[in-house]
Structure formats: C-alpha cells, structure tokens
N, C-alpha and C positions, 0 to 999 in steps of 0.2 A: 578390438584387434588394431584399431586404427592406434591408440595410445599406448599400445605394446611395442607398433613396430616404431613410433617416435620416440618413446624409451629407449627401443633398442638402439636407435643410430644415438641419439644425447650420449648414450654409456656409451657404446663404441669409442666415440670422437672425445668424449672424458679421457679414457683409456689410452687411447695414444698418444692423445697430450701430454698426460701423465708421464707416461713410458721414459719420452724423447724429451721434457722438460722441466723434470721434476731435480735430478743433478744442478741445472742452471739456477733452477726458482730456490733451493739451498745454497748455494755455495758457501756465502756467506755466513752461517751457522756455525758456532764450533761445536766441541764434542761432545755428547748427551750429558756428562757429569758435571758441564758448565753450566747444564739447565737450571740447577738447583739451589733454590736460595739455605741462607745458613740456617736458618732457623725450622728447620723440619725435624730437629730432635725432638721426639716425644708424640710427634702425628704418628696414631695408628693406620698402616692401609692394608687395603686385602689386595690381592692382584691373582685373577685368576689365571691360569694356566702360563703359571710363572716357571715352566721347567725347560722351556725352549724357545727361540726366537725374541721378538721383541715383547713377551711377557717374561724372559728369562734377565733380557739387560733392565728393562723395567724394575723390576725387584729386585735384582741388584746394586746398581745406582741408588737407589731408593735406599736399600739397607746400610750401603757405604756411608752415605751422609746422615745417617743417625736416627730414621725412623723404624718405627717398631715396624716391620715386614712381614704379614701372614700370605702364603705363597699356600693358594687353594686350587688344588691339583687334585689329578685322576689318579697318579699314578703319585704315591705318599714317598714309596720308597727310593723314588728320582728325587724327589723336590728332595728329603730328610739328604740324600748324600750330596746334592749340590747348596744345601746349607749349608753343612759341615764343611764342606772346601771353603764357604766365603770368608764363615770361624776362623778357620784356620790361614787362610790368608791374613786377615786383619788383626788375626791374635796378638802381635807385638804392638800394634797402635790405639786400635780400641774396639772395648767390647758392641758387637753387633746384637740385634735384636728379631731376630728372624724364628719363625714357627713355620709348621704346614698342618694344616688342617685339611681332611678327605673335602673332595668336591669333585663330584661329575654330573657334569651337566647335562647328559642324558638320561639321568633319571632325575624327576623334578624331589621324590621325596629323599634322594639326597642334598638337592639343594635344604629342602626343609630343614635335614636334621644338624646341617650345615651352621643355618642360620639360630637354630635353637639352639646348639651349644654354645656360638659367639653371644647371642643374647642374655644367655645365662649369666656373662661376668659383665652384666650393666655398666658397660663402659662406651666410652665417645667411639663413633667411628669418622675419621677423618675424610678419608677418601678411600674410595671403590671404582679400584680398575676394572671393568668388564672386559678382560683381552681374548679371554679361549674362545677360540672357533674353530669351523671346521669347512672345507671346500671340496666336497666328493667328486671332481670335478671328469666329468665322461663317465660317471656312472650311474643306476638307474637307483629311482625314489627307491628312499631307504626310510621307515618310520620307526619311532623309539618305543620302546616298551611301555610309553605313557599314549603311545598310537597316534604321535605326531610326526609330519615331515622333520626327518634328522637336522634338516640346516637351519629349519624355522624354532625348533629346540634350542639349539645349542646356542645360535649367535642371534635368537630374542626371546624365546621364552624362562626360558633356565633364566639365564640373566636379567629380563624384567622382574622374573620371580622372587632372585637373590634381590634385587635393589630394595621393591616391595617389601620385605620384609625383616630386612639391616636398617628402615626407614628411621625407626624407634630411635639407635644407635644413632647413624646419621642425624640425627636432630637431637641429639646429645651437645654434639660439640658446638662451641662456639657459630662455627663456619666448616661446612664439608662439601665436598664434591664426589658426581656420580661421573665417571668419564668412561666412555664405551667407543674402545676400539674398531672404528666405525671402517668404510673401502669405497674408493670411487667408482666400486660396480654396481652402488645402490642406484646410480643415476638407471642403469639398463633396464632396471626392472619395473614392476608394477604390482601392487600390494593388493590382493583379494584374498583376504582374511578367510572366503568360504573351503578356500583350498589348503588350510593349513594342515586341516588332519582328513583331506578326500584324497584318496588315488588316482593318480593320474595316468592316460593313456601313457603306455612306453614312447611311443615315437612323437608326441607332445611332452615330454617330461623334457625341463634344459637344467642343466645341475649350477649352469655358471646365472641363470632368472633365477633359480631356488636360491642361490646364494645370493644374489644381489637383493631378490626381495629382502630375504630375513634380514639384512643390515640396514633396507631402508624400513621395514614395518620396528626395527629397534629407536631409529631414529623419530620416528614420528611416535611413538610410545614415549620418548625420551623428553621429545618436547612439549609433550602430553602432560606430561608428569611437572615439569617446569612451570606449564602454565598455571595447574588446580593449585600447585605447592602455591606460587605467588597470589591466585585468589583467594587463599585462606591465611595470607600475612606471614606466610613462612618462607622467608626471603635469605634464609641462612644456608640453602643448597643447594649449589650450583650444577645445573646439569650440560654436560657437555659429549659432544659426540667429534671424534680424530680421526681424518683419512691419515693414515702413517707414512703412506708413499706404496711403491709399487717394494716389496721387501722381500728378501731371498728367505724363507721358513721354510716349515715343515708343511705348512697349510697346505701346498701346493705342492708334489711331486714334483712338477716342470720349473719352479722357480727355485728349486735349492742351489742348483749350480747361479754363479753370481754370474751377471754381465757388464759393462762398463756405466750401465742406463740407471740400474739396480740398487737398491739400498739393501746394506747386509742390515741386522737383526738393530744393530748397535744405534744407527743414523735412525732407523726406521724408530727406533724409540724415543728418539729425541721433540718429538711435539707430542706424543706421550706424557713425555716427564714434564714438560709447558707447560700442558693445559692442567694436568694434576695439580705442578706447587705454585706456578708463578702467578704474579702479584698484579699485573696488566692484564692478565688474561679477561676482566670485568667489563674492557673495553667493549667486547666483541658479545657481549650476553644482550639478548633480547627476550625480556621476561622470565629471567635467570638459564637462558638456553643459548649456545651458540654450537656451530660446528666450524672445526678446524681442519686445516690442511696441514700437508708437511712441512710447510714453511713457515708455520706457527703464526699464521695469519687467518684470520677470518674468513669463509669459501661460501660458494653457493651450491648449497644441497638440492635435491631433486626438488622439480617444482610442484607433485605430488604430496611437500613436506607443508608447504605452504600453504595447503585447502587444510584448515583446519578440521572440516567435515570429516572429510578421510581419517585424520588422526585420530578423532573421538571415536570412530568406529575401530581402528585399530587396538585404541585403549578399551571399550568394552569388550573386546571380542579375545582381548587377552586375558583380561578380569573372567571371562567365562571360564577359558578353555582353563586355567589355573583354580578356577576354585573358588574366588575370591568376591567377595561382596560387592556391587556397586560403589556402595558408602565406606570400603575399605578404607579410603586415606581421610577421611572426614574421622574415621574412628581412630585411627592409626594417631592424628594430630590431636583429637580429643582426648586422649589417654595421655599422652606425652606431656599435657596443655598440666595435669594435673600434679 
C-alpha cells in the first residue's frame, strides 16, 4: 500500500508538470514533417491504430515522406477511406505507399492472424509503432474475451504479442525499431502482474492505475526485451518507449476539446516520428532501450522500471498469459540465425 500511495503522488506531480510545462519544454520544436529525415523511402512500418489522433498524423507524415505505411486498425473500412484521401491528395506529386491490414487488439488471435499474413510475404520490418490504446476512464473493470483486464490487453499485451511475433521480420532488416506509445501516467502506478486477469472489488478498481499500470508493465516488458535481444548479440533493434505529451484524442472523452496547455494530435506526434526515424536518437539507448519525452529528449521512467527483478517477472508472466514458451526468443533468433 505504502508503494501504491508513493506512485500515486510521483504520477500525480508527473502530471501536472506535464500539463503546465510541457508547451514551454517544446517551443522550440518545429512541425512533425520536419522530424523526418530524407531517406525513409523504402522503410516498411506498421503503425497501429493509425485512423485517429497521434496514430492518424503518425502514419501520415510517415506515408508523405515515402515510406511504405501499413495502418493496422480495428476499423479497415476508416483506415481504407482515410488512405484513399491521402492518394488522392498526393496524386499530382507522387505516388504514396500505404495499406491497411485488420488488427484489434482485443482479441489476441487477431493479433496472431495479423502477424501470420505480414510473415507470409518474408519481408524486412522496419519499424513498429505500438500506438492503439485505450483509457476507460470512470468506468468499471472491463475483461476481453481472451479474460484479461481491457487496458492490460490493449496497451501491453496485444502489443507485446504483435512485437513477439513481427520479431522474425524485425530482424530482417538491416536495423529496426520497436517504439510503444508510452504516457506519464505510468509513473502512478504499480505493476502486479497477479491482477492482470483477477477481478477486482468495484470500489478498489481505478481505471486511470489500470491505465497507468498497463503502459508501465509495456515498458518494463519493453526493456525486458531490449536487454535478452542485446545478450544474444542482436543489437540491430532498437527498443524504445514515447511519452507524447498530454494530447487532445479520442482516448480520453474529456481531452478532445483542446486547451492552451494541450497538444493537438499533430505536435503530440512529433517525438513519435523522432524516436521512429531519426538518427540521434542512439544517444539516449541504454542496452538498446531508452524512453522519450515530448521534447525528444531522454526522461526518467518510473523507478519500478529500474528493478530489473520486477521486469523479468513482468516478462514471464506475459510469456504465460500469451502462450508462449520461455525459450521463445532464443528460438525466435535461432531460426532467423539460419
């Protein structure tokens, strides 16, 4: 209890600083399409839940500047007509490279059938946005039809799952990146992995802890993955996890109307597209891991990320609840090796 309620004031006092200083700690920054270096013609990325918000300028910026774009959405038939607009904008200048592929990440066996058809066409994956999430925020536990807590789904299991398993891919290319749209309400929380798929009393259930754990139990999985990858000499994939700022979305009913404080959809993507293309970003890796702010600078994650203990129990205990073998990426890298 004691470490719950010092989470809770750490995130609180995160959060406000955030709020009232995150405008100032950008100014300086220009506009997301200046993030991108020239030479992203020909990188494949996936960018999940590319049909709104800061997965929507994500994947578009991205597609503008001449990379192949797979926009892996719930909803096919939003993403297919917001390609077609981007076509049809760019049609007189040049031809765009954009797809959508089904994904939703509340069911894990469509992540599987997800990543089966991308695997099918043995090709490099560049980089993998992890952006969809979800914030049910003032409402009570909600579980997936896989019998997990919805927010511990969507914004780390689905997406450890997808990463897991595009690994192959991902170690195709020369050099790739995992980047997972990460939020400075990871600080609030506290990660007890035994709760992921228990029920929780009504008047102990907080939706805004359910959300902050699952973005911190992503990060510590994130870093997890960083570390085994560089002790088995596989030093070609960069993991990285982005607080984007405080961002007007959909995520949140009470954030869509914008305030002076607020970063619309467009700003919020802009250390996004950072940490995905650019070329500095090496600086700030520790064991191929760093996590970013919205000032595209280097931050200090919960100190929870830091007990590596904690992290390896978060990494086994996601390895279970998915299915997956202990020896997974030992096998994963020994097939690839060959």
């Amino acid at each position: 209890m004691e470490m719950e309620r010092r989470a809770w004031l750490r995130g609180l006092w995160e959060m406000i600083k955030e709020a009232f200083c995150q405008k100032l700690q950008t100014y300086h920054l220009p506009s997301s399409s200046h993030f991108l270096p020239n030479h992203i013609s020909g990188l494949s990325v996936i960018v999940t839940g590319a049909t709104s918000g800061i997965g929507l300028h994500t994947a578009r910026e991205l597609a503008m500047a001449g990379a192949h774009v797979i926009m892996a959405c719930r909803n096919a038939k939003a993403a297919t007509e917001i390609a077609d607009s981007w076509k049809q904008e760019a049609h007189d200048s040049r031809e765009l490279h954009v797809e959508v592929m089904a994904l939703d990440l509340l069911s894990l066996s469509s992540v599987q059938n997800f990543a089966a058809e991308w695997d099918r066409r043995a090709l490099p994956l560049h980089v993998l946005i992890n952006n969809a999430g979800i914030f049910l925020m003032g409402e009570p536990q909600r579980f997936s039809g896989d019998g997990i807590e919805q927010h511990m789904q969507v914004n780390h299991l689905g997406p450890a799952l997808l990463a897991l398993l595009l690994l192959p891919s991902l170690l195709r290319a020369p050099s790739s990146r995992i980047i997972n749209v990460n939020s400075v309400a990871h600080h609030c929380a506290v990660v007890d992995p035994r709760q992921w798929n228990c029920r929780i009393k009504e008047q102990k259930f907080s939706s805004i802890r359910a959300y902050g754990a699952s973005k911190l139990a992503h990060l510590m999985f994130l870093k997890t993955l960083s570390s085994k990858l560089i002790d088995q000499r596989k030093t070609s994939i960069q993991c990285i996890a982005v607080h984007p700022g405080i961002v007007t979305t959909n995520l949140v009913p009470g954030f869509r109307r914008k305030s002076f404080w607020m970063f619309d959809p467009a700003q919020g993507a802009r250390s996004v597209l950072f940490c995905a293309t650019g070329g500095n970003i090496v600086d700030g890796l520790v064991k191929g891991f760093a996590y970013y702010s919205c000032n595209c600078k280097p931050a200090r994650a919960s100190p929870q990320a830091s007990d590596m203990d904690a992290c390896l129990e978060v990494w086994h205990k996601t390895l279970e609840i998915l299915g997956l073998n202990v020896d997974y990426l030992t096998q994963v890298i020994g097939h690839t090796s060959h």
